[in-house]
N, C-alpha and C positions, 0 to 999 in steps of 0.2 A: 614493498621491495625488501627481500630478506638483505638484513648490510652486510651479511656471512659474503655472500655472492660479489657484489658489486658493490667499492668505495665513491660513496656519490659525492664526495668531498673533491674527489679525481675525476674523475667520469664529469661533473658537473663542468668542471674547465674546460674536458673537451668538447661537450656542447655548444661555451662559448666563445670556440675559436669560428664557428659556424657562419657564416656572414648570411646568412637569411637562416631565420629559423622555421621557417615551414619548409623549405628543401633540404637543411641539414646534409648538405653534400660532400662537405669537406668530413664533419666526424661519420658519417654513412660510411665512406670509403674509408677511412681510418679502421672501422668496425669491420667491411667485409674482407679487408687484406688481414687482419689477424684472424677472422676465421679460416681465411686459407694456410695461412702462417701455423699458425694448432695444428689443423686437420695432416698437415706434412710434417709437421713435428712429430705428432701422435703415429703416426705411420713411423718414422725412425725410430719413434720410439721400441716401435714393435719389433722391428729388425735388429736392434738392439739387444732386446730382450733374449730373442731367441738365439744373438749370439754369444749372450750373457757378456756385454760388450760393456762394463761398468765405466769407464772412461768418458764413454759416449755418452752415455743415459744422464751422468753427472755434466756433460755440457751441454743437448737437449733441455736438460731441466732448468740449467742455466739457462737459456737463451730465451725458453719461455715463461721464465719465469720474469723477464726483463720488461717485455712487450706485455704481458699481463700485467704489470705493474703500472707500464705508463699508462694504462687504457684503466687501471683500476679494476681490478677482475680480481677481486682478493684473493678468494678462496683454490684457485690454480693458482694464481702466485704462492700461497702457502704451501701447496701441494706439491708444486716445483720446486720450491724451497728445499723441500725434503729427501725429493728425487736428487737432487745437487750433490748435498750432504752425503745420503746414503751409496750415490754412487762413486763419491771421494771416499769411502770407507769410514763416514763418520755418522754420528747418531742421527736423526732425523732434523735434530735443530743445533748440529754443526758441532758437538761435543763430545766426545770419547769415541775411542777405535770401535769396530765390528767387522768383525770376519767377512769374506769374498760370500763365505755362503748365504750369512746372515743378510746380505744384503742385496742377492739373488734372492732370498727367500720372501723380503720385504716389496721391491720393486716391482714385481708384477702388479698387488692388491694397489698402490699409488698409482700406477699408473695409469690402471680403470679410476680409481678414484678422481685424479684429474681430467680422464675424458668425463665423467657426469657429470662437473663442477664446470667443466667447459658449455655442456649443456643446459644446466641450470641458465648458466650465462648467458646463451647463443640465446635462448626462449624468452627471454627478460630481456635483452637488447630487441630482438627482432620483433617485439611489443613495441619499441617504442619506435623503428622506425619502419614498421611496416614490412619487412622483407620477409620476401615467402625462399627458404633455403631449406 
């Protein structure tokens, strides 16, 4: 397991919230609502984009970068991270101003970047619990 991807430090606890570990039912359904949780984020995110709705993108990113964090998904959390930032009009890791344009111009390439990163994830989870999605 790449640990770019997945903080097994986190992920590990929610394992063992599990009350049987061959059904894994409680962290299974934790897993498939934040894939729906992404997949509709990623979508606002899009609508976003194309209304160059900086506000927005900056709380999307916020939101999944929250949920990616308790579930331990690092690498969209980081990439959210950025998305936040850049759509508050600050540099990617929350320090000095940048222009409306500059940060139109950055926001699209992140936010492909966090759907693959989402994928990376979705592929490495659905190893371990079997789900065909």
């Amino acid at each position: 397991m790449n640990p770019e991807i997945i903080d097994m430090s986190i992920f590990s606890q929610i394992l063992e919230m599990d009350e049987d570990e061959d059904d894994r039912s409680f962290s299974r359904e934790l897993i498939v609502n934040y894939y729906q949780q992404a997949i509709d984020t990623f979508q606002k995110m899009d609508t976003a984009l194309a209304g160059s709705d900086l506000p927005s993108l900056s709380n999307l990113g916020h939101f999944l970068k929250g949920s990616s964090s308790s579930l331990g998904i690092r690498k969209v959390r980081e990439i959210c991270e950025q998305i936040q930032h850049i759509g508050n009009l600050k540099e990617g890791n929350g320090t000095g101003e940048i222009s409306p344009a500059d940060a139109l111009g950055r926001l699209p390439g992140l936010v492909d970047s966090a759907k693959r990163a989402f994928i990376e994830a979705k592929e490495y989870l659905n190893s371990i619990y079997l789900i065909q999605m």
